[in-house]
PAVOVEX-227290 format. One record per residue (C-alpha): residue number from 1; residue in one letter; chain; y, z, x. Coordinates in steps of 0.001 Angstrom, whole numbers. Last residue first. Example, Ala and Ser with C-alpha at 12.3 -4.5 7.8 and 13.67 -1.06 7.14 Angstrom:
 vexdren fimar sese   north      up    east
       2     S    A   -1060    7140   13670
       1     A    A   -4500    7800   12300
//
This chain:
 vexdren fimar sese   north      up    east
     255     X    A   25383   24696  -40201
     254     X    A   22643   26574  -38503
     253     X    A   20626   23160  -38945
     252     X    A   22756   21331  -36882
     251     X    A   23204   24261  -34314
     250     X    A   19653   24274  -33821
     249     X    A   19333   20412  -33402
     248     X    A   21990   20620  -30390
     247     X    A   19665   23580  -28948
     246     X    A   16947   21276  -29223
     245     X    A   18858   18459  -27621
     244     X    A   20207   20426  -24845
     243     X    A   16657   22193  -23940
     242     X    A   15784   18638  -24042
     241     X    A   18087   16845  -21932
     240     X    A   17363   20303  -18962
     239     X    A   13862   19975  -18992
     238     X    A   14050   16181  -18221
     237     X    A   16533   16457  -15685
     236     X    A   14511   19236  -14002
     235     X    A   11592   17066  -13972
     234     X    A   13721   14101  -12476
     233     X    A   14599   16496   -9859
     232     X    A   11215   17704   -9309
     231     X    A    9693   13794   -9112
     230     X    A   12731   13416   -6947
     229     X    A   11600   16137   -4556
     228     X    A    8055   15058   -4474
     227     X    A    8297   11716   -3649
     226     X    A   10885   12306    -875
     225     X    A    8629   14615     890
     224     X    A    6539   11798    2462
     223     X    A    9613   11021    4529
     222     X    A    9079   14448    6604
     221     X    A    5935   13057    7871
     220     X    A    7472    9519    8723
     219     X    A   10044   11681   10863
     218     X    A    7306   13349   12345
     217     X    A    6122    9909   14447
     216     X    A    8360   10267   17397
     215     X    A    9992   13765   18073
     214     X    A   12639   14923   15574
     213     X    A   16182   15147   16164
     212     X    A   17554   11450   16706
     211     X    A   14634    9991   14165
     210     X    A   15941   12143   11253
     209     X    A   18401   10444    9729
     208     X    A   16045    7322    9815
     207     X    A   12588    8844    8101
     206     X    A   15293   11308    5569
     205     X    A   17393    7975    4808
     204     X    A   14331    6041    3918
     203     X    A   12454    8277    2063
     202     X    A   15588    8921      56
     201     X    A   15899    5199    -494
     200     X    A   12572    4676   -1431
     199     X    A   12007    7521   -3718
     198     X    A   15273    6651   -5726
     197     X    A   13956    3024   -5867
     196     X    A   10043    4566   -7223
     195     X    A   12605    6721  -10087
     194     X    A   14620    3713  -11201
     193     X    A   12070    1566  -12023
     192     X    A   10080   -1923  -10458
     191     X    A   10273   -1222   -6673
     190     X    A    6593   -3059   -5968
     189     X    A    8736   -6236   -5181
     188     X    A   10874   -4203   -2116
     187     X    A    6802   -2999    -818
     186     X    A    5704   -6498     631
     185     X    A    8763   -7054    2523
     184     X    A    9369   -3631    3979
     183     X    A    6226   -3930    5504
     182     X    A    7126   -7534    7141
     181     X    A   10153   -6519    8343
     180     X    A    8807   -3041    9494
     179     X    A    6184   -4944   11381
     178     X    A    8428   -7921   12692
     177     X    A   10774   -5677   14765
     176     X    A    9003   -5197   18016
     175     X    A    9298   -9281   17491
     174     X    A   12572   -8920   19115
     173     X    A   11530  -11686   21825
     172     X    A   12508   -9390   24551
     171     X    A   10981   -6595   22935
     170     X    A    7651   -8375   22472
     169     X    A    7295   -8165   26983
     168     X    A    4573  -10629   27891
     167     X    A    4527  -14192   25843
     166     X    A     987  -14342   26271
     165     X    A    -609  -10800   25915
     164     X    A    1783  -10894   22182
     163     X    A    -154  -14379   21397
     162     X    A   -3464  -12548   22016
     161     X    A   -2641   -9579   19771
     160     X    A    -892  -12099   16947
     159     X    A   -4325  -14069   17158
     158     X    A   -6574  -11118   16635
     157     X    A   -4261   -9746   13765
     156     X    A   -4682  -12626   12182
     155     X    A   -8193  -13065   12338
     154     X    A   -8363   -9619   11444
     153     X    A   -5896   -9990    8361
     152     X    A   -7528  -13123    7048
     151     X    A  -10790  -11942    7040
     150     X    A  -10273   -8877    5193
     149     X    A   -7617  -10372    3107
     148     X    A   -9947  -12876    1993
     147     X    A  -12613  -10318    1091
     146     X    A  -10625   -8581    -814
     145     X    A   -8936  -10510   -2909
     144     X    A  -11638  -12344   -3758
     143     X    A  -13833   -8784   -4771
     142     X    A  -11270   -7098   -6634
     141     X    A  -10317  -10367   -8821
     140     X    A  -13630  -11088   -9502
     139     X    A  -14757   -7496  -10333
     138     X    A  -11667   -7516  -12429
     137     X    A  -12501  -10508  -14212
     136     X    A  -15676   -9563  -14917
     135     X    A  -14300   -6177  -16300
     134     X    A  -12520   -7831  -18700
     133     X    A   -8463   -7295  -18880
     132     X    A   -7264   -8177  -15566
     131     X    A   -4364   -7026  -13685
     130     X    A   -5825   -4071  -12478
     129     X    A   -8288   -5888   -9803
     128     X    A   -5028   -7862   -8463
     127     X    A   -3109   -4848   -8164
     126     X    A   -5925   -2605   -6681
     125     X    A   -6788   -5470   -4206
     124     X    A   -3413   -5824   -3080
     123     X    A   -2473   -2007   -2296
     122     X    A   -6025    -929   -1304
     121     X    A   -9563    -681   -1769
     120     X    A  -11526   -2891     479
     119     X    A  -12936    -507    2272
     118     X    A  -14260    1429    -455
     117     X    A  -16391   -1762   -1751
     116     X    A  -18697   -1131    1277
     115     X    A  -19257    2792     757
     114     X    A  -19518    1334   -3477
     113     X    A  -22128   -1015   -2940
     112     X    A  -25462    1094   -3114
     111     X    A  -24236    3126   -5869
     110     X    A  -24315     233   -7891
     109     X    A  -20449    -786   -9155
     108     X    A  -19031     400  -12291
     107     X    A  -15819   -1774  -11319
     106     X    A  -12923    -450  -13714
     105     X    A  -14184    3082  -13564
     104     X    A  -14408    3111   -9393
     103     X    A  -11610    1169   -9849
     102     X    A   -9736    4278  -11338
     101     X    A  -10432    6708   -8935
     100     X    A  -10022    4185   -5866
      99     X    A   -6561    3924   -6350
      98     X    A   -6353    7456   -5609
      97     X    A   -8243    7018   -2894
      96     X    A   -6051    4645   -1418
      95     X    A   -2869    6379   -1822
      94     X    A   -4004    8870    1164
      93     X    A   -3389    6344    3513
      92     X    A     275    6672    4253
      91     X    A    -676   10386    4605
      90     X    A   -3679    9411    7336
      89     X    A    -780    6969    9248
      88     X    A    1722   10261   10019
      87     X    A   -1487   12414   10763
      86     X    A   -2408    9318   13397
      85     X    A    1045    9412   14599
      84     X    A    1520   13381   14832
      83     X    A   -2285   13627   16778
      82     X    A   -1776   10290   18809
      81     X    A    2127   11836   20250
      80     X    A    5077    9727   20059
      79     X    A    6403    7319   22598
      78     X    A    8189    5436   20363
      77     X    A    5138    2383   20920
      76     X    A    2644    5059   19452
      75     X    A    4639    6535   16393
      74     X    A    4939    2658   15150
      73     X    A    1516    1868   16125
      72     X    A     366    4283   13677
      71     X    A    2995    3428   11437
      70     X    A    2278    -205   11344
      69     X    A   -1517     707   10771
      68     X    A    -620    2556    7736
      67     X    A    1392     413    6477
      66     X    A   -1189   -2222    6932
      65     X    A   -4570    -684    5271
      64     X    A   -7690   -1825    7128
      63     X    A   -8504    1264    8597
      62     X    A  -12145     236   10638
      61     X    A  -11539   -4034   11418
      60     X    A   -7871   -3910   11436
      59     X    A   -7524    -729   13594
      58     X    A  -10635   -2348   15966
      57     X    A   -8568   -5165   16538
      56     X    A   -6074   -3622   17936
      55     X    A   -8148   -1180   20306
      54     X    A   -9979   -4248   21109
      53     X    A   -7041   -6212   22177
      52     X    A   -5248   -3094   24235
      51     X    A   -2555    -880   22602
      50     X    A     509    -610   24587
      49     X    A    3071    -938   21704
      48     X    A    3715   -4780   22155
      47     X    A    -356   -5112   21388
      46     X    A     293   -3009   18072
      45     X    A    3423   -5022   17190
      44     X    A    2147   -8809   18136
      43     X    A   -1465   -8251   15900
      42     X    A     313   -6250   13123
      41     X    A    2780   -9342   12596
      40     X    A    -162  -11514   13118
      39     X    A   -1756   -9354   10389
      38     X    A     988  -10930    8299
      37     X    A   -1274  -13875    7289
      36     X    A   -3498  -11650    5017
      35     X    A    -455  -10775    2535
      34     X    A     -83  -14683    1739
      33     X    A   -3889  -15520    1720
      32     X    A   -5081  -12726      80
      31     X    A   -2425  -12556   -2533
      30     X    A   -2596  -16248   -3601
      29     X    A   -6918  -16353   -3236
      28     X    A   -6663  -13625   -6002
      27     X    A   -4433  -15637   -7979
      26     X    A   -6204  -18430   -7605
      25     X    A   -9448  -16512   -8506
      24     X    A   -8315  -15257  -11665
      23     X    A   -7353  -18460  -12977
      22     X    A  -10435  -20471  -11814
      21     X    A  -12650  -17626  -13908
      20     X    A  -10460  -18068  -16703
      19     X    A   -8414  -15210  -17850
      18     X    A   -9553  -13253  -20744
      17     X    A   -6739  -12140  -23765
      16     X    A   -9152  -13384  -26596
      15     X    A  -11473  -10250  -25243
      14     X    A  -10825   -7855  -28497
      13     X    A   -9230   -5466  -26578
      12     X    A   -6355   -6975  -25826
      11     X    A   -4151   -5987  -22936
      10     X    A   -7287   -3729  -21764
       9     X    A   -7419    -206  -21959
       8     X    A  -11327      93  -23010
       7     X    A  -11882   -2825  -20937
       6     X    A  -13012   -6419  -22551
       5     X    A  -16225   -7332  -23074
       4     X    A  -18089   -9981  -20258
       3     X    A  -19255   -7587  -17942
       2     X    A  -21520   -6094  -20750
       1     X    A  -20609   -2554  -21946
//
């Protein structure tokens, strides 16, 4: 397959359905640019949680994946211990290499490329790189995405770590609060069904109901276990419409 022939599971196979170069690299630009800027965000939280500048920066340079840097930081600045925060942050991260599965299909990289690609696989890149239907195009959108986030989100986070030194105590200033603001904005538009809401607002109610009782950082464990308890429910559900239906049908043809 040529970079220029459409995916197996593209939108159209045939290739009519490609996106302009330009196209797919203003939307690519759109995402890094907008998501990149809230490193600042990252920048004022970590530094407000006791972290010093190259310890921030070096979270943004080496993990490079923002909710699970806010969490880390998170866990620190409640006073929680480095072992339950960091395991709390590794979970958030865990995502990433199952996105990393499929663009590892979608890409076909050279073996050479693919330790250096795997740092830029996460939440925006997968979405941008998924979105198109040619395999150029998701190379292009994988790549721009990317590497303007990358840059973007250290600068950023450099700046918001030097601007929290500055202005001295971030609690004052209530910008303790701009990390879950800012996380919470970029994952309410990736709530598209019924099932990921029901997630989030059991994950939510189990990581806040839980913050009087549990020590700093294991409430975001115990969140993680929303995922799998709806998934059962829904399961459950399911089972349970069709035993009804094919007992239903039974009955029918009894008759």
């Amino acid at each position: 397959m040529t970079e220029q022939t459409a995916l197996p599971d593209a939108p159209d196979a045939s290739g009519a359905g490609a996106k302009p170069d330009a196209a797919v690299v203003r939307d690519a630009l759109g995402v890094g640019v907008a998501v990149g800027l809230s490193g600042f965000a990252f920048g004022v939280t970590s530094a407000g949680s006791g972290l010093t500048l190259a310890q921030t920066c070096a979270l943004s340079l080496l993990v490079f994946t923002g909710a699970s840097q806010f969490a880390l930081v998170g866990a620190l600045a409640a006073g929680g211990n480095p072992l339950t925060a960091a395991a709390g942050a590794f979970f958030l991260g865990v995502r990433n290499a199952f996105y990393g599965l499929r663009l590892s299909q979608l890409l076909a990289l050279p073996r050479a490329v693919r330790p250096l690609a795997a740092q830029w696989v996460i939440d925006e890149t997968t979405a941008v790189a998924l979105a198109q239907p040619t395999r150029r195009g998701v190379r292009i959108g994988f790549t721009v995405t990317g590497l303007t986030l990358y840059v973007l989100w250290n600068l950023t986070t450099l700046l918001g770590a030097l601007g929290a030194e500055a202005i001295g105590d971030t609690d004052a200033w209530g910008l303790d609060a701009a990390g879950p603001a800012v996380f919470l904005a970029l994952l309410a538009p990736m709530l598209k069904d019924t099932t990921e809401r029901t997630v989030a607002a059991l994950a939510v109610l189990l990581g806040l109901g839980l913050l009087p009782v549990l020590p700093p950082g294991v409430p975001v464990l115990v969140a993680a276990l929303a995922a799998p308890l709806v998934l059962w429910a829904s399961g459950r559900r399911a089972g349970g419409a069709g035993d009804g239906a094919g007992r239903g049908t039974a009955e029918r043809e009894g008759e």
